[in-house]
C-alpha atoms as one frame of an Amber mdcrd trajectory, in Angstrom:
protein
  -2.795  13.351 139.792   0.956  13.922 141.481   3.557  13.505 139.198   6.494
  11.446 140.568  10.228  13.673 140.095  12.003  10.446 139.964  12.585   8.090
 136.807  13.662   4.792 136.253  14.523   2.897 133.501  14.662  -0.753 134.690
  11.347  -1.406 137.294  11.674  -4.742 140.083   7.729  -6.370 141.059   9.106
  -8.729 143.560   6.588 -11.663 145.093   6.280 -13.875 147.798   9.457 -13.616
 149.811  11.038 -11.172 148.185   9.844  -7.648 149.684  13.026  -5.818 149.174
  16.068  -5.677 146.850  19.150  -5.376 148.641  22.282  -2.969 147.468  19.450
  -0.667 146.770  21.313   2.551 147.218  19.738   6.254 148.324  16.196   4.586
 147.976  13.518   6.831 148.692  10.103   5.955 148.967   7.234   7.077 146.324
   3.939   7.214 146.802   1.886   7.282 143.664  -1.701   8.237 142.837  -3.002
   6.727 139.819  -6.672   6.738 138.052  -7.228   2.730 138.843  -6.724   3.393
 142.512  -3.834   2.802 144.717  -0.741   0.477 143.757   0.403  -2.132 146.396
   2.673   0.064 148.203   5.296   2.830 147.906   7.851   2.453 145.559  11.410
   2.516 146.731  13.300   4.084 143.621  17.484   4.137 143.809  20.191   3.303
 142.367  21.552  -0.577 141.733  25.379  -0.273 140.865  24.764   2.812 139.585
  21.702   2.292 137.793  18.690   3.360 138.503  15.553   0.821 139.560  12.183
   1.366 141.345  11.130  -1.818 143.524   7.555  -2.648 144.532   6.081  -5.002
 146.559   3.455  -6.672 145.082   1.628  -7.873 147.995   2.735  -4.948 149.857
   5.745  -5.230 152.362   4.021  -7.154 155.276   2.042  -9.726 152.482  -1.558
  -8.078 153.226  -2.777  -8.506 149.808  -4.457 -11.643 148.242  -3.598 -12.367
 144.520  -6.990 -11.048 143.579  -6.360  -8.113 145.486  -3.300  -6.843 143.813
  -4.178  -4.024 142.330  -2.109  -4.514 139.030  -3.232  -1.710 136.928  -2.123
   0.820 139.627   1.129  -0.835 139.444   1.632  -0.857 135.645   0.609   2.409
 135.313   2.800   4.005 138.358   5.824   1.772 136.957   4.975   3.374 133.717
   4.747   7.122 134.798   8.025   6.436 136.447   9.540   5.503 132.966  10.233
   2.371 133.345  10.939   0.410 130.142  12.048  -2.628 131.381  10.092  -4.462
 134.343  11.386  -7.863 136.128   8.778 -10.023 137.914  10.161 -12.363 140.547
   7.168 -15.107 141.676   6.170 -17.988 143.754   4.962 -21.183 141.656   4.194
 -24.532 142.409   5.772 -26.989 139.511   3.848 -29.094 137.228   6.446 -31.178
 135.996   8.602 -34.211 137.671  11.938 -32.394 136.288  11.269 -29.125 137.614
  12.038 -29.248 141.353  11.512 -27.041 144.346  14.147 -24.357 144.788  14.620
 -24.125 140.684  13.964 -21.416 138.514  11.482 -21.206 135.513  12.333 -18.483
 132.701   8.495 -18.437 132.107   7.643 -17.796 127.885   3.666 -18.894 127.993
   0.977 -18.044 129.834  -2.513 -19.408 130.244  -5.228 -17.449 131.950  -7.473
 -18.964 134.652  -8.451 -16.114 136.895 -12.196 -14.895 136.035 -12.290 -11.965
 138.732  -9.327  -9.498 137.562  -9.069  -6.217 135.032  -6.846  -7.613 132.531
  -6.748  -3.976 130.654  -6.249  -0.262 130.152  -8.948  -0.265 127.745 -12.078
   0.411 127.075 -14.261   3.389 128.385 -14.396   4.890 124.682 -10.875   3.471
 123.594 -10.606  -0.109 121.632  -6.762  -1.435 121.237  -5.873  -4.775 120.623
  -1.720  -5.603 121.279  -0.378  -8.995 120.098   0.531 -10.567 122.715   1.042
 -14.143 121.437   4.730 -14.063 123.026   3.831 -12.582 126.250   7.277 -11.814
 127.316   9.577  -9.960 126.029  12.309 -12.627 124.762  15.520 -10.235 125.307
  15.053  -9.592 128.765  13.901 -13.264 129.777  17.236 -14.100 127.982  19.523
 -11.983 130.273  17.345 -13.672 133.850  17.677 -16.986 132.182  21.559 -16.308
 131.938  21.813 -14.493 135.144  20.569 -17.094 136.936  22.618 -20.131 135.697
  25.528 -17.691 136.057  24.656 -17.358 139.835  24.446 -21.059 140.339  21.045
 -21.871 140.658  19.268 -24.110 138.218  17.067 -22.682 135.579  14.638 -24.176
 132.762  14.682 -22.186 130.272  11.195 -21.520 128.825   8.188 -23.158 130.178
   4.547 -22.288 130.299   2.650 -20.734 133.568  -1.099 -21.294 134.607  -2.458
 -18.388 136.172  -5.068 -19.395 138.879  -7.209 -17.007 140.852  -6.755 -18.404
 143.828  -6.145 -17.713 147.419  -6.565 -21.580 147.877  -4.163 -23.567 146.480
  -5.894 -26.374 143.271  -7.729 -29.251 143.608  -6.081 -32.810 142.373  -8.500
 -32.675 139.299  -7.031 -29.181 138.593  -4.106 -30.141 138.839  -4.087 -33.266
 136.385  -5.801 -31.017 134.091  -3.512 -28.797 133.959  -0.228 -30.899 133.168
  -2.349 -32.433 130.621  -2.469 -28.475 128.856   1.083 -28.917 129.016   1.568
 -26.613 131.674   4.687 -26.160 133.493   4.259 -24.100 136.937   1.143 -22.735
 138.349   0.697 -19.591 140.309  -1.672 -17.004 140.877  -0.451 -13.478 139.608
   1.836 -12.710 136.477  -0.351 -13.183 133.471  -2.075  -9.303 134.325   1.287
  -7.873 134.855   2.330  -9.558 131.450  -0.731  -8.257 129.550  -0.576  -4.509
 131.003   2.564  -4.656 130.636   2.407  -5.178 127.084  -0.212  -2.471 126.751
   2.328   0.122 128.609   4.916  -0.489 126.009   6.831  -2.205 128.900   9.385
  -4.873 128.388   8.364  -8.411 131.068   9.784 -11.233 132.226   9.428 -13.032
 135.129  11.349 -15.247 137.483   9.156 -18.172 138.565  10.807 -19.658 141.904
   9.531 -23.109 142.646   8.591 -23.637 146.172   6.684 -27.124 145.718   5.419
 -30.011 143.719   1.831 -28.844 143.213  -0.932 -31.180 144.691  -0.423 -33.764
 141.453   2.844 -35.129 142.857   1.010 -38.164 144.845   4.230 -38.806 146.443
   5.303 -35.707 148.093   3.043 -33.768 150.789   0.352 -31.475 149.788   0.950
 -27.638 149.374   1.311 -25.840 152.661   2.669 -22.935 153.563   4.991 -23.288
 155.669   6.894 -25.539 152.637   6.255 -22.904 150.529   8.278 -20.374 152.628
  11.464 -22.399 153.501  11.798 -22.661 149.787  10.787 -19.008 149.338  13.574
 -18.147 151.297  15.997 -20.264 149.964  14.979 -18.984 146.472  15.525 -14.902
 147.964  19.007 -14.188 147.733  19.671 -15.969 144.181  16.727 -13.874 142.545
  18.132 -10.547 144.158  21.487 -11.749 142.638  20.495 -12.563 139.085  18.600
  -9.311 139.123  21.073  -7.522 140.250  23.145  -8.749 137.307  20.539  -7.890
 134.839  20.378  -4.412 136.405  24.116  -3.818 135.703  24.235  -5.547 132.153
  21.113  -3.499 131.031  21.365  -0.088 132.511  21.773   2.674 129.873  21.330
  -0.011 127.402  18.556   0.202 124.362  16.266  -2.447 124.173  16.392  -4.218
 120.758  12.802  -5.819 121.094   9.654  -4.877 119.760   7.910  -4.439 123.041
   8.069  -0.686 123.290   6.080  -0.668 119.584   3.306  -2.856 121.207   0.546
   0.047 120.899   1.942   1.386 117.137  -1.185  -0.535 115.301  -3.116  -2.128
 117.625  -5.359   1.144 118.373  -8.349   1.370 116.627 -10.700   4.349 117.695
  -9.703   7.894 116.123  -8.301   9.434 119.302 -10.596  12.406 118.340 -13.358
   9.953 119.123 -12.192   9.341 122.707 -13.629  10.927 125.784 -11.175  13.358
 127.243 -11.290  11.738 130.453 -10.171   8.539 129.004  -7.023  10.098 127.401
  -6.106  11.901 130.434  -6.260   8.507 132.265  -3.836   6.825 130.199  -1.489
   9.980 129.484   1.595   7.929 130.538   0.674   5.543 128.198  -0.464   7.386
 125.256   1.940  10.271 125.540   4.541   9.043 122.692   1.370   9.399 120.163
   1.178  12.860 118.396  -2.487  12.783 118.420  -3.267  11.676 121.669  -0.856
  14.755 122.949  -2.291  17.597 121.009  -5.628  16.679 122.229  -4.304  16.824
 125.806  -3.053  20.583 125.152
């Protein structure tokens, strides 16, 4: 397994129209092996006024991958071996609700999980761990992109709860109804595995949930299609890059004051002298900050 020579502290997963982060200084491009397979593309790790951030596409850079086809483990654990500590998600999501509009911006708290085909975890193969994750993201840094993005301009709902569908095809009306009635507030189709491995990694998350449409409820605007999707998605573009980009500055070389980096302190239950080698050396980056786990790997 290579070992990447570059580090960064703060990591960028951008979605659907937004394949790049501009201002990113002397990027260079990483490739990454990892044990779950390849992530979705090279990462492109450089410095953001000064501080350092790796960027990956989710989708990869020319959208080739479904939803289902993101390979999110790879990316968690690359963003991980990279030493990131903070990770900011930027999405597509259709809205659920009449007062969240196209073009605004959902500082997601909640998740609920409806995808049935995914790896939602590191664990297993000899290992049992069980992380709280009933607040799935990390509250300081959805603070600073809730902030970041009023302070940019754009309009931002602060908190709000995202379905997770598995998609490719957009939901049915009965879906839909179903779920505003779970009190749902956007709907999309790939941040609730990169919260949960996230959490498992000892990662901060927090995502950016850009609304592109009404979903398919909304009996008086048209139904989903794409090509609404991406006029918002590009309107949407520049102010995520911005309010990152402010987040980038007012966090580099700062500590995190959460409790997101202590996700993994009880939640592991087998005696790591119990665990198959191979399973330790798969999850080295993850493990490493536990005495145990490290001796074992000598």
């Amino acid at each position: 397994m290579n070992t990447p020579r570059v580090s960064a502290a703060i990591g960028v997963v951008g979605g659907s129209g937004l394949y790049g982060l501009s201002g990113l200084e002397g990027a260079r491009e990483i490739e990454i092996e990892t044990p779950f397979g390849s992530p979705s593309d090279a990462f492109r790790v450089g410095t953001l006024s000064g501080v350092r951030v790796a960027f990956l596409s989710r989708h990869g850079r020319h959208h080739e991958k479904l939803p289902g086809e993101v390979n999110y483990r790879a990316n968690l654990w690359a963003f991980k071996k990279l030493g990131v500590e903070r990770l900011i998600s930027a999405s597509a999501v259709g809205s659920l609700r009449q007062e969240i509009e196209p073009r605004h911006v959902v500082a997601v708290d909640q998740f609920i999980d409806r995808t049935r085909l995914r790896p939602t975890t590191f664990f297993g193969s000899g290992l049992v761990a069980h992380v709280s994750f009933a607040d799935p993201v990390c509250p300081e840094l959805r603070g600073h992109l809730a902030r970041a993005v009023r302070d940019q301009g754009g309009t931002i709902h602060d908190g709000g709860t995202y379905v997770c569908v598995e998609g490719p095809a957009f939901s049915t009306r009965a879906e839909s109804e179903l779920f505003r009635r779970w009190d749902a507030d956007v709907i999309g189709m790939t941040n609730y595995q990169e919260a949960r491995l996230a959490r498992e990694a000892e990662i901060c998350y927090a995502t950016l949930a850009l609304v592109t449409d009404f979903d398919c409820w909304h009996q008086e605007e048209e139904d989903v299609t794409v090509a609404g999707v991406i006029e918002n998605l590009h309107a949407n573009a520049e102010l995520a890059a911005k309010a990152i980009g402010q987040v980038v500055v007012e966090l580099g070389g700062q500590a995190a004051t959460c409790h997101c980096s202590q996700a993994l302190k009880d939640a592991i239950l087998t005696p790591f002298e119990h665990v198959p080698r191979e399973t330790l050396e798969r999850l080295e980056p993850i493990l490493a900050r536990y005495r145990a786990a490290r001796r074992l790997l000598e």
